[in-house]
KEVO-257103 format. One record per atom (N, C-alpha, C): residue number from 1; x, y, z; residue in one letter. Coordinates in steps of 0.05 Angstrom, whole numbers. Layout:
N
R, k, u, v, w, r
R, NUM, X, Y, Z, A
...
This chain:
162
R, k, u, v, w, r
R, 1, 4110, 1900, 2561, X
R, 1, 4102, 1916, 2537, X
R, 1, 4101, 1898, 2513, X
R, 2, 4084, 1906, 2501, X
R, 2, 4074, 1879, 2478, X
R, 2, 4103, 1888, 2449, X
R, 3, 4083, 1880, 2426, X
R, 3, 4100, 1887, 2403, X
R, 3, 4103, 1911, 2390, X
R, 4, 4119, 1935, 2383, X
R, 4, 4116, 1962, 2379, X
R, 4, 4111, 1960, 2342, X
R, 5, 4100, 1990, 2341, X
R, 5, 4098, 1993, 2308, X
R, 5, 4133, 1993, 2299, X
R, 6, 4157, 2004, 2310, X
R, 6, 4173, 2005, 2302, X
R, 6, 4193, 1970, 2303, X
R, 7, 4183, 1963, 2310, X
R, 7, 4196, 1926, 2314, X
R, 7, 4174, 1915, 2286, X
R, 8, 4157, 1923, 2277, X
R, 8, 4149, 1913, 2248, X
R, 8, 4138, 1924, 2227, X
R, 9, 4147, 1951, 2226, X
R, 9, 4149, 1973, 2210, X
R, 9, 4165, 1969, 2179, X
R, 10, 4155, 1982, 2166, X
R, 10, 4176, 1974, 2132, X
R, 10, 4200, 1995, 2141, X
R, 11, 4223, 1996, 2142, X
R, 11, 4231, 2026, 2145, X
R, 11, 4246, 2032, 2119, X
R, 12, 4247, 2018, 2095, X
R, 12, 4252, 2026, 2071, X
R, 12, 4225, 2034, 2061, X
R, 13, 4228, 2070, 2060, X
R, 13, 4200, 2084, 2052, X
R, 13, 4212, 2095, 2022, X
R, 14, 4185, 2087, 2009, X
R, 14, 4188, 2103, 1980, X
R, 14, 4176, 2133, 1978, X
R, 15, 4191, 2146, 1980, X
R, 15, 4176, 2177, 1975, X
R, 15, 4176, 2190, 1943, X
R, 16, 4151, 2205, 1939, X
R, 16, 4156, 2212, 1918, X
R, 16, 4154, 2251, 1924, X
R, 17, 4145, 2270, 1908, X
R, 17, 4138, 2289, 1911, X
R, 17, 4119, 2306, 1907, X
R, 18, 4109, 2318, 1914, X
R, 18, 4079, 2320, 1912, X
R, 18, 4072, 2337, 1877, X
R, 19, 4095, 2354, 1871, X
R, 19, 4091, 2358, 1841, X
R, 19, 4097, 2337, 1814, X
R, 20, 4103, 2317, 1827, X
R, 20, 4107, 2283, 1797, X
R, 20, 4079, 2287, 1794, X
R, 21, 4077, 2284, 1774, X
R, 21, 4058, 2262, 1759, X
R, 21, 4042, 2241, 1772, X
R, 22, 4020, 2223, 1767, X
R, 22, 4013, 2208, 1770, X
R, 22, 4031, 2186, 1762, X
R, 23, 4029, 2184, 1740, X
R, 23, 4040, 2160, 1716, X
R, 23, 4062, 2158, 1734, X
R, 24, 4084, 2177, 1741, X
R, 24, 4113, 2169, 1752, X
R, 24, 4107, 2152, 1780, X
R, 25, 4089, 2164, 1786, X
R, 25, 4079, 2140, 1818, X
R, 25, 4074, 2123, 1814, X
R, 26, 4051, 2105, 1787, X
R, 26, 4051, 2086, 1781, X
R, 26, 4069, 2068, 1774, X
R, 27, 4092, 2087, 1765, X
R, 27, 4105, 2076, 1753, X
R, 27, 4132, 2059, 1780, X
R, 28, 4131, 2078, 1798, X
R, 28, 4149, 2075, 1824, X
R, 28, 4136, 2054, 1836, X
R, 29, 4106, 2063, 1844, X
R, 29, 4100, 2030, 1849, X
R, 29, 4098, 2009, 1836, X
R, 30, 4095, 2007, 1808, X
R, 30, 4104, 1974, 1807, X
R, 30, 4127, 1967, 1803, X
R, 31, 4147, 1982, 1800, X
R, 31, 4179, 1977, 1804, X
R, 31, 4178, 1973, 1836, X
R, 32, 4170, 1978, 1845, X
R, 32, 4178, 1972, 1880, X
R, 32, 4160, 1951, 1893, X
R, 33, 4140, 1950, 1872, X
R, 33, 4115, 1925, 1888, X
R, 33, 4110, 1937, 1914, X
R, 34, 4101, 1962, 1912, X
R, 34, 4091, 1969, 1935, X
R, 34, 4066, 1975, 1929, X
R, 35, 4036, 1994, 1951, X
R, 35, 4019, 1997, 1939, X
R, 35, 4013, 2035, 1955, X
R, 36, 4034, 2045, 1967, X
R, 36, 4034, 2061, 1975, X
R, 36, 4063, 2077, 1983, X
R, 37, 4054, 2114, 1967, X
R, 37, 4090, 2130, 1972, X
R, 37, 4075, 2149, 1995, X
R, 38, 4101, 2151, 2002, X
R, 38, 4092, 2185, 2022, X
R, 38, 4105, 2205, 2006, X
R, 39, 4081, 2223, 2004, X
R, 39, 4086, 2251, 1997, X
R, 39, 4107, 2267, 2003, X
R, 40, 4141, 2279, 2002, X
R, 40, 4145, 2290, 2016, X
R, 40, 4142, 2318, 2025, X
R, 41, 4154, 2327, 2042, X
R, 41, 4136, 2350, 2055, X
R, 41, 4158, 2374, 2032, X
R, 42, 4141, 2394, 2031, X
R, 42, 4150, 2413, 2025, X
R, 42, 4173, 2438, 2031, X
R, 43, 4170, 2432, 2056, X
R, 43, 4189, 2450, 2076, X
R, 43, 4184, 2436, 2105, X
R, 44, 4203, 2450, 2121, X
R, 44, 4203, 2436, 2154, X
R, 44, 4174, 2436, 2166, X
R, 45, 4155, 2452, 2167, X
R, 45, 4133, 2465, 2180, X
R, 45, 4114, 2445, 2164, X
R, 46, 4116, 2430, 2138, X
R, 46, 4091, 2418, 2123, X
R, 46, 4089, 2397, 2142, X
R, 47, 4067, 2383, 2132, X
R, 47, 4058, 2359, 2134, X
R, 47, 4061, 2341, 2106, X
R, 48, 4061, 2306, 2117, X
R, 48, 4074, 2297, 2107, X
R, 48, 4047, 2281, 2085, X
R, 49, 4048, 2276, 2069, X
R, 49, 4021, 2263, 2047, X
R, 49, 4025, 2241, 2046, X
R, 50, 4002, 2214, 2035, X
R, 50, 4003, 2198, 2022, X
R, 50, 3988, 2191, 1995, X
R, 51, 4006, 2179, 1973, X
R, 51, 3985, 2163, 1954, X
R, 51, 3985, 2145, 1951, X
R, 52, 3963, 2128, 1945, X
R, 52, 3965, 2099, 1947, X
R, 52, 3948, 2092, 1924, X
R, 53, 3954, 2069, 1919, X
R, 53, 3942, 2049, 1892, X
R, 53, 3910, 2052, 1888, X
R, 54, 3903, 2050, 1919, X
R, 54, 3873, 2064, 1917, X
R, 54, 3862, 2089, 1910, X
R, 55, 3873, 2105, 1911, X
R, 55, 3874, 2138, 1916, X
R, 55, 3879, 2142, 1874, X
R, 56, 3898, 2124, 1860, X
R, 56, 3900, 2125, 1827, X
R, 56, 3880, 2117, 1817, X
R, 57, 3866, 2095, 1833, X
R, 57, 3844, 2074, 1811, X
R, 57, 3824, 2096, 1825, X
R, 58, 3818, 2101, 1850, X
R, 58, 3788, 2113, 1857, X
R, 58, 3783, 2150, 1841, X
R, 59, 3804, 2162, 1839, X
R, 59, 3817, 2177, 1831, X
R, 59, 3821, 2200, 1799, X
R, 60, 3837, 2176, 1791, X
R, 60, 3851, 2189, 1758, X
R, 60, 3833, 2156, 1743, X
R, 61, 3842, 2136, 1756, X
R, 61, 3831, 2116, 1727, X
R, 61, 3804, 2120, 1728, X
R, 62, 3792, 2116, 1757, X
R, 62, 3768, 2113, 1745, X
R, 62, 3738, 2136, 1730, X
R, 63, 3755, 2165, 1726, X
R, 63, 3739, 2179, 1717, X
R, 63, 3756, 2191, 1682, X
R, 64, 3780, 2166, 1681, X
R, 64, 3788, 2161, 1652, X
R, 64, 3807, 2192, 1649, X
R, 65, 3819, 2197, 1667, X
R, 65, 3835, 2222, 1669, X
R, 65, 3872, 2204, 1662, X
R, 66, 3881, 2221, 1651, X
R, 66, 3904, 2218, 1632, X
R, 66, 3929, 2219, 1653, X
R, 67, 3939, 2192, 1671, X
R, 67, 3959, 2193, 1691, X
R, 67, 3987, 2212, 1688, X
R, 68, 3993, 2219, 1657, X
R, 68, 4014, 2239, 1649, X
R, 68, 4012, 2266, 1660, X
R, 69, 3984, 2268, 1666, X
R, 69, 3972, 2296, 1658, X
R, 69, 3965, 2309, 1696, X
R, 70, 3961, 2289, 1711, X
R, 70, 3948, 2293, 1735, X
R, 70, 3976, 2302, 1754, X
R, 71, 3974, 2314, 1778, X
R, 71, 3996, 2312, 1799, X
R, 71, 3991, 2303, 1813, X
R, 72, 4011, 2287, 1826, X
R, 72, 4006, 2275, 1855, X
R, 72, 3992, 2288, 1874, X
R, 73, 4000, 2321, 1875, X
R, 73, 3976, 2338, 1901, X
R, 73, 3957, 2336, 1893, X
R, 74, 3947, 2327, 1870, X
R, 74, 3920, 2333, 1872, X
R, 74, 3902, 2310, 1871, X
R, 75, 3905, 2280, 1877, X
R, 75, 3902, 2262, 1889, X
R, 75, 3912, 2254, 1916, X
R, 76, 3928, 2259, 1933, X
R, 76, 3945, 2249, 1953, X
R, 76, 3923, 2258, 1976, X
R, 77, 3930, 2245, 1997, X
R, 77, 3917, 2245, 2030, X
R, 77, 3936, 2270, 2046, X
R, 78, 3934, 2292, 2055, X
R, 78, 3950, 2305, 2064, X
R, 78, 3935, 2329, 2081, X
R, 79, 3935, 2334, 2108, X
R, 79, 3956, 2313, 2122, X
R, 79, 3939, 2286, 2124, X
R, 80, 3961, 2260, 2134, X
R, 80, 3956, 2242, 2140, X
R, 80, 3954, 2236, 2162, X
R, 81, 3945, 2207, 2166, X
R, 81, 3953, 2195, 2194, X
R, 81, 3976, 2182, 2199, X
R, 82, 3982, 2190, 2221, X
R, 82, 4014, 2182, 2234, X
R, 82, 4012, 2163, 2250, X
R, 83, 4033, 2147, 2252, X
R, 83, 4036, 2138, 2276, X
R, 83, 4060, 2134, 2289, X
R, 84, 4061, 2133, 2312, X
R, 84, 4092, 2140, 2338, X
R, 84, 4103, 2110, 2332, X
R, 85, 4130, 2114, 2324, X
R, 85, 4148, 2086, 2325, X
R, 85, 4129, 2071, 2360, X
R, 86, 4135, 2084, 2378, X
R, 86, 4126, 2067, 2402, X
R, 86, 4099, 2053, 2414, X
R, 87, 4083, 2054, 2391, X
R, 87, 4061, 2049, 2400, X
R, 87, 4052, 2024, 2394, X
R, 88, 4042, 2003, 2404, X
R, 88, 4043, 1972, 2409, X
R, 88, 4014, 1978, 2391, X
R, 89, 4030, 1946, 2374, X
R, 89, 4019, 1943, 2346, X
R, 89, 3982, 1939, 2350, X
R, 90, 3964, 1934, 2373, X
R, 90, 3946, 1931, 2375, X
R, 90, 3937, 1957, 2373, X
R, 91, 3944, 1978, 2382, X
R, 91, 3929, 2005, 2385, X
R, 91, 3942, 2016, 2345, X
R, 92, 3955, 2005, 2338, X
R, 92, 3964, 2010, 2313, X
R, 92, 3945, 2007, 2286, X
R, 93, 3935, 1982, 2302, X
R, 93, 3913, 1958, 2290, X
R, 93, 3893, 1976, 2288, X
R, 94, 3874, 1991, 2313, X
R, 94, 3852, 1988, 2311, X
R, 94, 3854, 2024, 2304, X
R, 95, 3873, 2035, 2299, X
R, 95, 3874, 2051, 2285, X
R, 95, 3879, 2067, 2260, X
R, 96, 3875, 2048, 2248, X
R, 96, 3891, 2035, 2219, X
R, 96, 3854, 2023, 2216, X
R, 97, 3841, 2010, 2234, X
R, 97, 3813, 2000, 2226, X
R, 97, 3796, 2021, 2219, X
R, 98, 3796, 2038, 2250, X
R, 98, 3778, 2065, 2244, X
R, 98, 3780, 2081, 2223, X
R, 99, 3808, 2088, 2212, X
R, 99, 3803, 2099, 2190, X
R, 99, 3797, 2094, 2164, X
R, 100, 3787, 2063, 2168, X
R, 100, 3799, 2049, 2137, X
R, 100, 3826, 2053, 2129, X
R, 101, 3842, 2053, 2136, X
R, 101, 3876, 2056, 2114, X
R, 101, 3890, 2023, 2122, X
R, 102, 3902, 2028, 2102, X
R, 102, 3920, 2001, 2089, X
R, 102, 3950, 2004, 2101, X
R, 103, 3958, 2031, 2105, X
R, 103, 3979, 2029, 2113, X
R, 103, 3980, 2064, 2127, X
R, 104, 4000, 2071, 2141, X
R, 104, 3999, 2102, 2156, X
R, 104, 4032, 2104, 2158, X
R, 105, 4049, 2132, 2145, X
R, 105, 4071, 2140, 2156, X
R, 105, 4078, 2130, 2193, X
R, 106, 4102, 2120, 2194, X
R, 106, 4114, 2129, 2225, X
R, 106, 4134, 2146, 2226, X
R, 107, 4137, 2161, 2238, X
R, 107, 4139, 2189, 2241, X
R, 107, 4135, 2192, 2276, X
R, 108, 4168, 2205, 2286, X
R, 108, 4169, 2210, 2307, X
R, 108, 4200, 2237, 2299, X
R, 109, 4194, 2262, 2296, X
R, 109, 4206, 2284, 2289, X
R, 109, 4213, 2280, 2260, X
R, 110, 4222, 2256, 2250, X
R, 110, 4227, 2250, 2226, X
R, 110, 4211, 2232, 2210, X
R, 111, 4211, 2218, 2189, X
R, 111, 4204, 2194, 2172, X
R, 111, 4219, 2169, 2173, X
R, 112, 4204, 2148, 2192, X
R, 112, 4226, 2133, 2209, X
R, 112, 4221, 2100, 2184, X
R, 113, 4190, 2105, 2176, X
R, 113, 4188, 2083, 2161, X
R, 113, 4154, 2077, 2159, X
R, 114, 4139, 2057, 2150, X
R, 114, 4115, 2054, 2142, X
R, 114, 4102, 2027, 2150, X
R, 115, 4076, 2031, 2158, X
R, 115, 4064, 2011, 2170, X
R, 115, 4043, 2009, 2153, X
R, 116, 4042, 1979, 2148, X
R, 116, 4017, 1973, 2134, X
R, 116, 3998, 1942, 2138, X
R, 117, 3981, 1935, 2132, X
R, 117, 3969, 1915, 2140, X
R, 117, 3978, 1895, 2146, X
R, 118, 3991, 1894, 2130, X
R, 118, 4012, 1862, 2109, X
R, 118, 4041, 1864, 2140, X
R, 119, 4045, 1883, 2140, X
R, 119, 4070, 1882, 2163, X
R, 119, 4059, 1866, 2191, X
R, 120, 4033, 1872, 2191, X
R, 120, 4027, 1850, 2223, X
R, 120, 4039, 1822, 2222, X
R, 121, 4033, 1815, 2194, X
R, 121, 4041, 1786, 2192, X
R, 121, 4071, 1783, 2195, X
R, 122, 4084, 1801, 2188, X
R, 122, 4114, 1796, 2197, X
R, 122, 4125, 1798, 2229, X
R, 123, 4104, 1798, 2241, X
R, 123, 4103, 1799, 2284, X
R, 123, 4114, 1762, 2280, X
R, 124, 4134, 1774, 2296, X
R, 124, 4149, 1733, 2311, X
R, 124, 4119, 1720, 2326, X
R, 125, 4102, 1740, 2339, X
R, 125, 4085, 1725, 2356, X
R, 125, 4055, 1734, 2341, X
R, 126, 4051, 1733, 2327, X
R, 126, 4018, 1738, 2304, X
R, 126, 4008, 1709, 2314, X
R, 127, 4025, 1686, 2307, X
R, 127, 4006, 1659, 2319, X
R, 127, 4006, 1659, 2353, X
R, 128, 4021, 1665, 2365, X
R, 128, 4017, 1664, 2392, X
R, 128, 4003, 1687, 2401, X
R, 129, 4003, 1711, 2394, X
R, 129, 3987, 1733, 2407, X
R, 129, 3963, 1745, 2387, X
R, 130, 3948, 1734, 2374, X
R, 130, 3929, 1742, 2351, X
R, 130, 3909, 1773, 2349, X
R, 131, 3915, 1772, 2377, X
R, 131, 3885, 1806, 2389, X
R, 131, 3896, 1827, 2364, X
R, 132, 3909, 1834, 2355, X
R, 132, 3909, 1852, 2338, X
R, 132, 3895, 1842, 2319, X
R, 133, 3897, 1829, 2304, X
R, 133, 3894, 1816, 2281, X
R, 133, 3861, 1810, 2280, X
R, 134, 3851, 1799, 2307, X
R, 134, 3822, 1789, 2317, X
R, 134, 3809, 1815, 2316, X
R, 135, 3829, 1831, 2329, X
R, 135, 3802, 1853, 2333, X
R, 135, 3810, 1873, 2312, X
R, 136, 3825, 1869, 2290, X
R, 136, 3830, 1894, 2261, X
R, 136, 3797, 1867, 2250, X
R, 137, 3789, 1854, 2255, X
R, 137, 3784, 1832, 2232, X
R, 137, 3758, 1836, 2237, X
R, 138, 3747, 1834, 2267, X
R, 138, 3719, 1837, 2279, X
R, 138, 3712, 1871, 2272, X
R, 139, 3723, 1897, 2272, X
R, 139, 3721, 1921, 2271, X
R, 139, 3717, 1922, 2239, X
R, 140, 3724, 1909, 2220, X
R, 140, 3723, 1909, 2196, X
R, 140, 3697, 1890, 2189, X
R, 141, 3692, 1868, 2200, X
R, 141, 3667, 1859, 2191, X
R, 141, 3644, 1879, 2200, X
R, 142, 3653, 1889, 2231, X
R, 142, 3628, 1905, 2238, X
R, 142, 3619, 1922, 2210, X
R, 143, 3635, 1933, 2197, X
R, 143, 3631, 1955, 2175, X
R, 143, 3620, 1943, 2153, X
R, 144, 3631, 1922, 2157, X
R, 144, 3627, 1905, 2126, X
R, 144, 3629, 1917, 2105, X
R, 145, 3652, 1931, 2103, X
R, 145, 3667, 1924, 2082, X
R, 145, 3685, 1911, 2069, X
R, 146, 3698, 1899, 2098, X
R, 146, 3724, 1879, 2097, X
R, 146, 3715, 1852, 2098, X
R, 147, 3727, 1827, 2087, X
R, 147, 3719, 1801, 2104, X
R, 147, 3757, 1796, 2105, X
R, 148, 3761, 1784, 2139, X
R, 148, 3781, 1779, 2150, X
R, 148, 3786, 1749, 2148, X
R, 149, 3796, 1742, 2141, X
R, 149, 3801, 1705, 2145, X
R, 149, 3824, 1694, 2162, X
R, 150, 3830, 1685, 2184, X
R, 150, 3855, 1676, 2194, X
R, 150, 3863, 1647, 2198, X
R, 151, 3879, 1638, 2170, X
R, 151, 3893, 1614, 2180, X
R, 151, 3914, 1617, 2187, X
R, 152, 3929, 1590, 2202, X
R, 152, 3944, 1591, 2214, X
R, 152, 3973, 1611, 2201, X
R, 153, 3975, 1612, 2188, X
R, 153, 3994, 1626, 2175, X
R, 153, 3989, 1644, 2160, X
R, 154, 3969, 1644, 2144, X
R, 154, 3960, 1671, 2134, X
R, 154, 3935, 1681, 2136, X
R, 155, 3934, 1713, 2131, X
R, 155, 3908, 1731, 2134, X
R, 155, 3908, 1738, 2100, X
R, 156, 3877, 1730, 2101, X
R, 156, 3863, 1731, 2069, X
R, 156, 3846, 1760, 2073, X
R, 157, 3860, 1781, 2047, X
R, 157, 3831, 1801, 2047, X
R, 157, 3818, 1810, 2029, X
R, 158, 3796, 1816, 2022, X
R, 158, 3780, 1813, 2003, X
R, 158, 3760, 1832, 2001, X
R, 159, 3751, 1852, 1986, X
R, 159, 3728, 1862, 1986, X
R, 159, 3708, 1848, 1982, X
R, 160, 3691, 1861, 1994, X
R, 160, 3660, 1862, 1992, X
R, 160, 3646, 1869, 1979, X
R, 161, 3626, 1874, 1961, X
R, 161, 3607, 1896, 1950, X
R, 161, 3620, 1921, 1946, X
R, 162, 3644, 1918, 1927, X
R, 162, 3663, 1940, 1920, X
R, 162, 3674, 1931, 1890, X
């Protein structure tokens, strides 16, 4: 069995709540240097949200809307995509490609922790076993919106015509 999402998962998750503010999320993410919170759920039966850095700029900045003034529900992704602590980081990869996302809750009955691009690179074996990485990189040029770069040590990413 290869490498699991939960062997390179963040499991320090920043949650915020879906009635903050914008501004306070901005403000959580750059105190945390992160670029994405999960929503939390509202009761047992909800589903769980995300907002992300993309979701503020595509969002509240760029139609010049007042981050004090906005709520998190009414920008956030909800429901989201999940993914099972057990699922080997290639099928993680190329589902994380299909949807375009940067990063996806893991979530297995609870909120176990967060996967995001940047976490592949923390795999012991990224230089010895690359297929995730090859085929997040080839699935993303197909679209062209991504360009993938792989040196030996690091993955460069960059938009395109964005």
């Amino acid at each position: 069995m290869g490498t699991t999402v939960a062997e390179v998962m963040t499991s320090e998750v920043v949650t915020i709540r879906s009635s903050a503010r914008v501004a306070a999320a901005i403000a959580l993410m750059q105190q945390r240097s992160i670029q994405a919170l999960i929503v939390e759920k509202m009761n047992d039966s909800d589903a769980y949200g995300i907002v992300t850095a993309g979701d503020i700029v595509a969002k509240v900045i760029a139609f010049g809307k007042d981050p004090k003034t906005i709520r998190v529900f009414e920008i956030m992704t909800k429901p989201c995509v999940v993914l099972n602590p057990n699922l080997e980081i290639e099928y993680a990869a190329r589902l994380l490609s299909q949807y375009h996302l940067h990063s996806a809750p893991v979530i297995q009955t609870k909120l176990l922790g967060l996967l995001s691009i940047t976490d592949f690179l923390a795999c012991s074996n990224v230089e010895q076993r690359p297929q995730a990485l090859t085929q997040l990189s080839r699935r993303l040029r197909r679209r062209g919106r991504f360009v993938l770069s792989q040196a030996p040590v690091l993955l460069n990413v960059r938009m395109l015509g964005q």
